[in-house]
N, CA, C and O of each residue as an XYZ file, in Angstrom:
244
protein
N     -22.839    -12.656    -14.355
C     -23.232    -14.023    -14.590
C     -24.040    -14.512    -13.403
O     -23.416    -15.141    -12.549
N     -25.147    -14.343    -13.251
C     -26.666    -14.592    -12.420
C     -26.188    -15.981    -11.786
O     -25.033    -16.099    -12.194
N     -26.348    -16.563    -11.371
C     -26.450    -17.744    -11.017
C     -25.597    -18.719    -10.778
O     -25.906    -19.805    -10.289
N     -24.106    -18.255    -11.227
C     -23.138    -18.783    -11.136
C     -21.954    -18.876    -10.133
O     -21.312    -17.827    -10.171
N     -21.497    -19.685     -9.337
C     -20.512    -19.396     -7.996
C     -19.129    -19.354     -8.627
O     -19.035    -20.448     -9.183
N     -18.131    -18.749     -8.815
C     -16.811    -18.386     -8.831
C     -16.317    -19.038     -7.689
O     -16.822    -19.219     -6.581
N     -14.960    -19.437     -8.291
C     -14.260    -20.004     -6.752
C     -13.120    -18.908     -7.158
O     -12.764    -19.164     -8.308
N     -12.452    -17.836     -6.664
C     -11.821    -17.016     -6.662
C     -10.247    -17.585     -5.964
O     -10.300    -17.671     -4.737
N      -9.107    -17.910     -6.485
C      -8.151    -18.385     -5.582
C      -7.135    -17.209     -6.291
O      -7.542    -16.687     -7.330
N      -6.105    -16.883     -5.856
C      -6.257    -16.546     -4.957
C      -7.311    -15.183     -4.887
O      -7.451    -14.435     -5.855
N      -8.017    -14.991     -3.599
C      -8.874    -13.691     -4.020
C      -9.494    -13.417     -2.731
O      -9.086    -13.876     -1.664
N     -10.776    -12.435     -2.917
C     -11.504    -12.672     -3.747
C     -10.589    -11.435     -5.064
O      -9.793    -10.622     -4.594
N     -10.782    -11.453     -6.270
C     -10.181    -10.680     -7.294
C     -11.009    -10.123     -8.192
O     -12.036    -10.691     -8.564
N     -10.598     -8.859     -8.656
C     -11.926     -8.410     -9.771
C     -11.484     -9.051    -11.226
O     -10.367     -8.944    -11.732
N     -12.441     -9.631    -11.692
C     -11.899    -10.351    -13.199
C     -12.403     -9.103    -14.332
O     -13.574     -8.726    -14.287
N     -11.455     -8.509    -15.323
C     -12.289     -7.477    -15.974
C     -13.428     -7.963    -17.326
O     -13.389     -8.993    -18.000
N     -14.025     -7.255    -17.373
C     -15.196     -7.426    -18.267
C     -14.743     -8.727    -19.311
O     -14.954     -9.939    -19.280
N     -14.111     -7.941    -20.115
C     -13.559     -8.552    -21.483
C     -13.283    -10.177    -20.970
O     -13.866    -10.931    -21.749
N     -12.770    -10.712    -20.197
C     -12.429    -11.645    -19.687
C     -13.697    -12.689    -19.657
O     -13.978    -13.680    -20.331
N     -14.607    -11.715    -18.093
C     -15.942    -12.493    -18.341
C     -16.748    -13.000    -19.421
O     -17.366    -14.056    -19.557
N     -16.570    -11.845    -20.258
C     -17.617    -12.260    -21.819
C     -16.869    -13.150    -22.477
O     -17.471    -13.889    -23.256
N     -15.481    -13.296    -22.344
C     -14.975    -14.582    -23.183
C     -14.922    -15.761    -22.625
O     -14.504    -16.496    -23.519
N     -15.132    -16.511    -21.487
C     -15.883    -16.984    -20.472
C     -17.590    -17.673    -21.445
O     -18.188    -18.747    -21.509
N     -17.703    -16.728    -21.839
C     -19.059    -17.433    -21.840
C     -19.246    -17.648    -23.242
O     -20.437    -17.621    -23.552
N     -18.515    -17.837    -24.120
C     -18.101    -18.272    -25.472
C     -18.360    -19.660    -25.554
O     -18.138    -20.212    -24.477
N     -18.686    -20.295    -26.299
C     -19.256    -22.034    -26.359
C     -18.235    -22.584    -26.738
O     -17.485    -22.157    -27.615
N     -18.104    -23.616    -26.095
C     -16.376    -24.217    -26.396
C     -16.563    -24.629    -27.922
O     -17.445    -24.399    -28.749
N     -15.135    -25.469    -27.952
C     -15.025    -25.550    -29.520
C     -15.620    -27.151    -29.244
O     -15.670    -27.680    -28.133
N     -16.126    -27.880    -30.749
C     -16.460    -28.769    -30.810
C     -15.630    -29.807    -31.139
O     -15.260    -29.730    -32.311
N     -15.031    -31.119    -30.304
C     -14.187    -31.835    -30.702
C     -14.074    -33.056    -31.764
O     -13.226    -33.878    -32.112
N     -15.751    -32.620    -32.160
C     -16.389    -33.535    -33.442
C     -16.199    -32.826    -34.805
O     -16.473    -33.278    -35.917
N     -15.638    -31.543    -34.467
C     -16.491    -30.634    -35.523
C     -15.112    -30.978    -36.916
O     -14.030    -31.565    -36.940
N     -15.677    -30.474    -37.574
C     -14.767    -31.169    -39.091
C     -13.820    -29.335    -38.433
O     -12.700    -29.780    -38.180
N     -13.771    -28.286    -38.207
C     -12.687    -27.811    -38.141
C     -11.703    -28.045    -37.020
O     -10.561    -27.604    -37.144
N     -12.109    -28.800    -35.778
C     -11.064    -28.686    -34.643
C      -9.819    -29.296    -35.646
O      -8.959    -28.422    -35.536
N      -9.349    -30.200    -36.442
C      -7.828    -30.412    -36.076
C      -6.914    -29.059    -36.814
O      -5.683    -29.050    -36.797
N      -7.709    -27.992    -37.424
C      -6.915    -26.990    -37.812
C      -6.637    -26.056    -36.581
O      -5.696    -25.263    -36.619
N      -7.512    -26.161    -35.423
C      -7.455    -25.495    -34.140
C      -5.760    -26.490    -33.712
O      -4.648    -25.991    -33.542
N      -6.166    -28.023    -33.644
C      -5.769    -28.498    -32.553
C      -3.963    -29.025    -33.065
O      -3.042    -29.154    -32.259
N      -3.865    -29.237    -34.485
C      -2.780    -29.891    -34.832
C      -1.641    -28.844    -34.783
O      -0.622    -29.362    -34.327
N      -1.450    -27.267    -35.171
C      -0.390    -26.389    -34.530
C       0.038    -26.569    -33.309
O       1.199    -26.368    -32.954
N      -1.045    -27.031    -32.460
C      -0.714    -26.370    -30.918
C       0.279    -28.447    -30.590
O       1.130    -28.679    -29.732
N      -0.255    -29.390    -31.533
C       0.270    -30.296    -30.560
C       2.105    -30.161    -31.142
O       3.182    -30.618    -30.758
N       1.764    -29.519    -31.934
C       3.687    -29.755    -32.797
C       4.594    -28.307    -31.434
O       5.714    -28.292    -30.923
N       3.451    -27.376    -31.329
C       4.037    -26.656    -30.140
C       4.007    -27.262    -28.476
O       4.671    -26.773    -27.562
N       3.353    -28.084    -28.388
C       2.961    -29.093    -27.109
C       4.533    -29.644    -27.173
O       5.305    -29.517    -26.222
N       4.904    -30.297    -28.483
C       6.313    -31.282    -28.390
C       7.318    -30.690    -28.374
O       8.305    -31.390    -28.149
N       7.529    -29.415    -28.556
C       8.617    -28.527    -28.852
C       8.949    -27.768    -26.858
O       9.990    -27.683    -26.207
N       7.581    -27.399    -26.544
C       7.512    -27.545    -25.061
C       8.074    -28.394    -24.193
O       9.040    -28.082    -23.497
N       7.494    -29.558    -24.171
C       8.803    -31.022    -23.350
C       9.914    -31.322    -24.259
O      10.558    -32.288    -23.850
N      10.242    -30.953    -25.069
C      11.475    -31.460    -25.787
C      11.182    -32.718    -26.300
O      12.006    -33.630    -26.228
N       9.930    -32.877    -26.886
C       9.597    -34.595    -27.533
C       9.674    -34.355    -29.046
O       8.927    -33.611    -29.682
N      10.955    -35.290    -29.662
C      10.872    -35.500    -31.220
C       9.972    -36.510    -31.493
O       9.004    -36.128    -32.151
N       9.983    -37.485    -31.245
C       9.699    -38.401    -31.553
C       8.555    -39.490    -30.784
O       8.391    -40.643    -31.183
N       7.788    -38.868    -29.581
C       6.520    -39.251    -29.529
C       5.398    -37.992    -29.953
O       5.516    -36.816    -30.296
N       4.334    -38.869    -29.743
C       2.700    -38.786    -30.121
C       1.999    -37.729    -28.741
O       2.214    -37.853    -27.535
N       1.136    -36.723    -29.440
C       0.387    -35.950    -28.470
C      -1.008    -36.455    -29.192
O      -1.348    -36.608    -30.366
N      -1.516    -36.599    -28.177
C      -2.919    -36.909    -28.444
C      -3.783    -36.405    -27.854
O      -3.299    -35.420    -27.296
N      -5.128    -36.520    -27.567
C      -6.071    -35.783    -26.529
C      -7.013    -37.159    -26.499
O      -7.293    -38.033    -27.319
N      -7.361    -36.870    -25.075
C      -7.360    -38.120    -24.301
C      -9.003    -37.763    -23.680
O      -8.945    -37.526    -22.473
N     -10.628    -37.666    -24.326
C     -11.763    -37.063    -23.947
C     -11.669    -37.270    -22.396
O     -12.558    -36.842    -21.661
């Protein structure tokens, strides 16, 4: 990746290939008509993580 500075902590460390190339994948779009099938599993696993029944996960741009 040409042009780009790494901040390596702890390091410096070799990152392997596979890693880098997924790295440079275009994020997901938070407009896009598919994110809440990305995003709504992970918040019911977000609440199950802190032990929250009964509040709200949201994402906060």
């Amino acid at each position: 990746m040409a042009g780009y500075t790494h901040l390596f902590i702890p390091g410096p460390t070799n990152i392997p290939e596979e890693v880098r190339q997924a790295m440079n994948l275009p994020m997901e779009d938070m407009r896009a008509a598919s994110f809440p099938n990305l995003t709504l599993p992970l918040f019911e696993d977000i609440k199950r993580v802190f032990k929250n029944e009964t509040g709200r996960v949201f994402i906060f741009p």
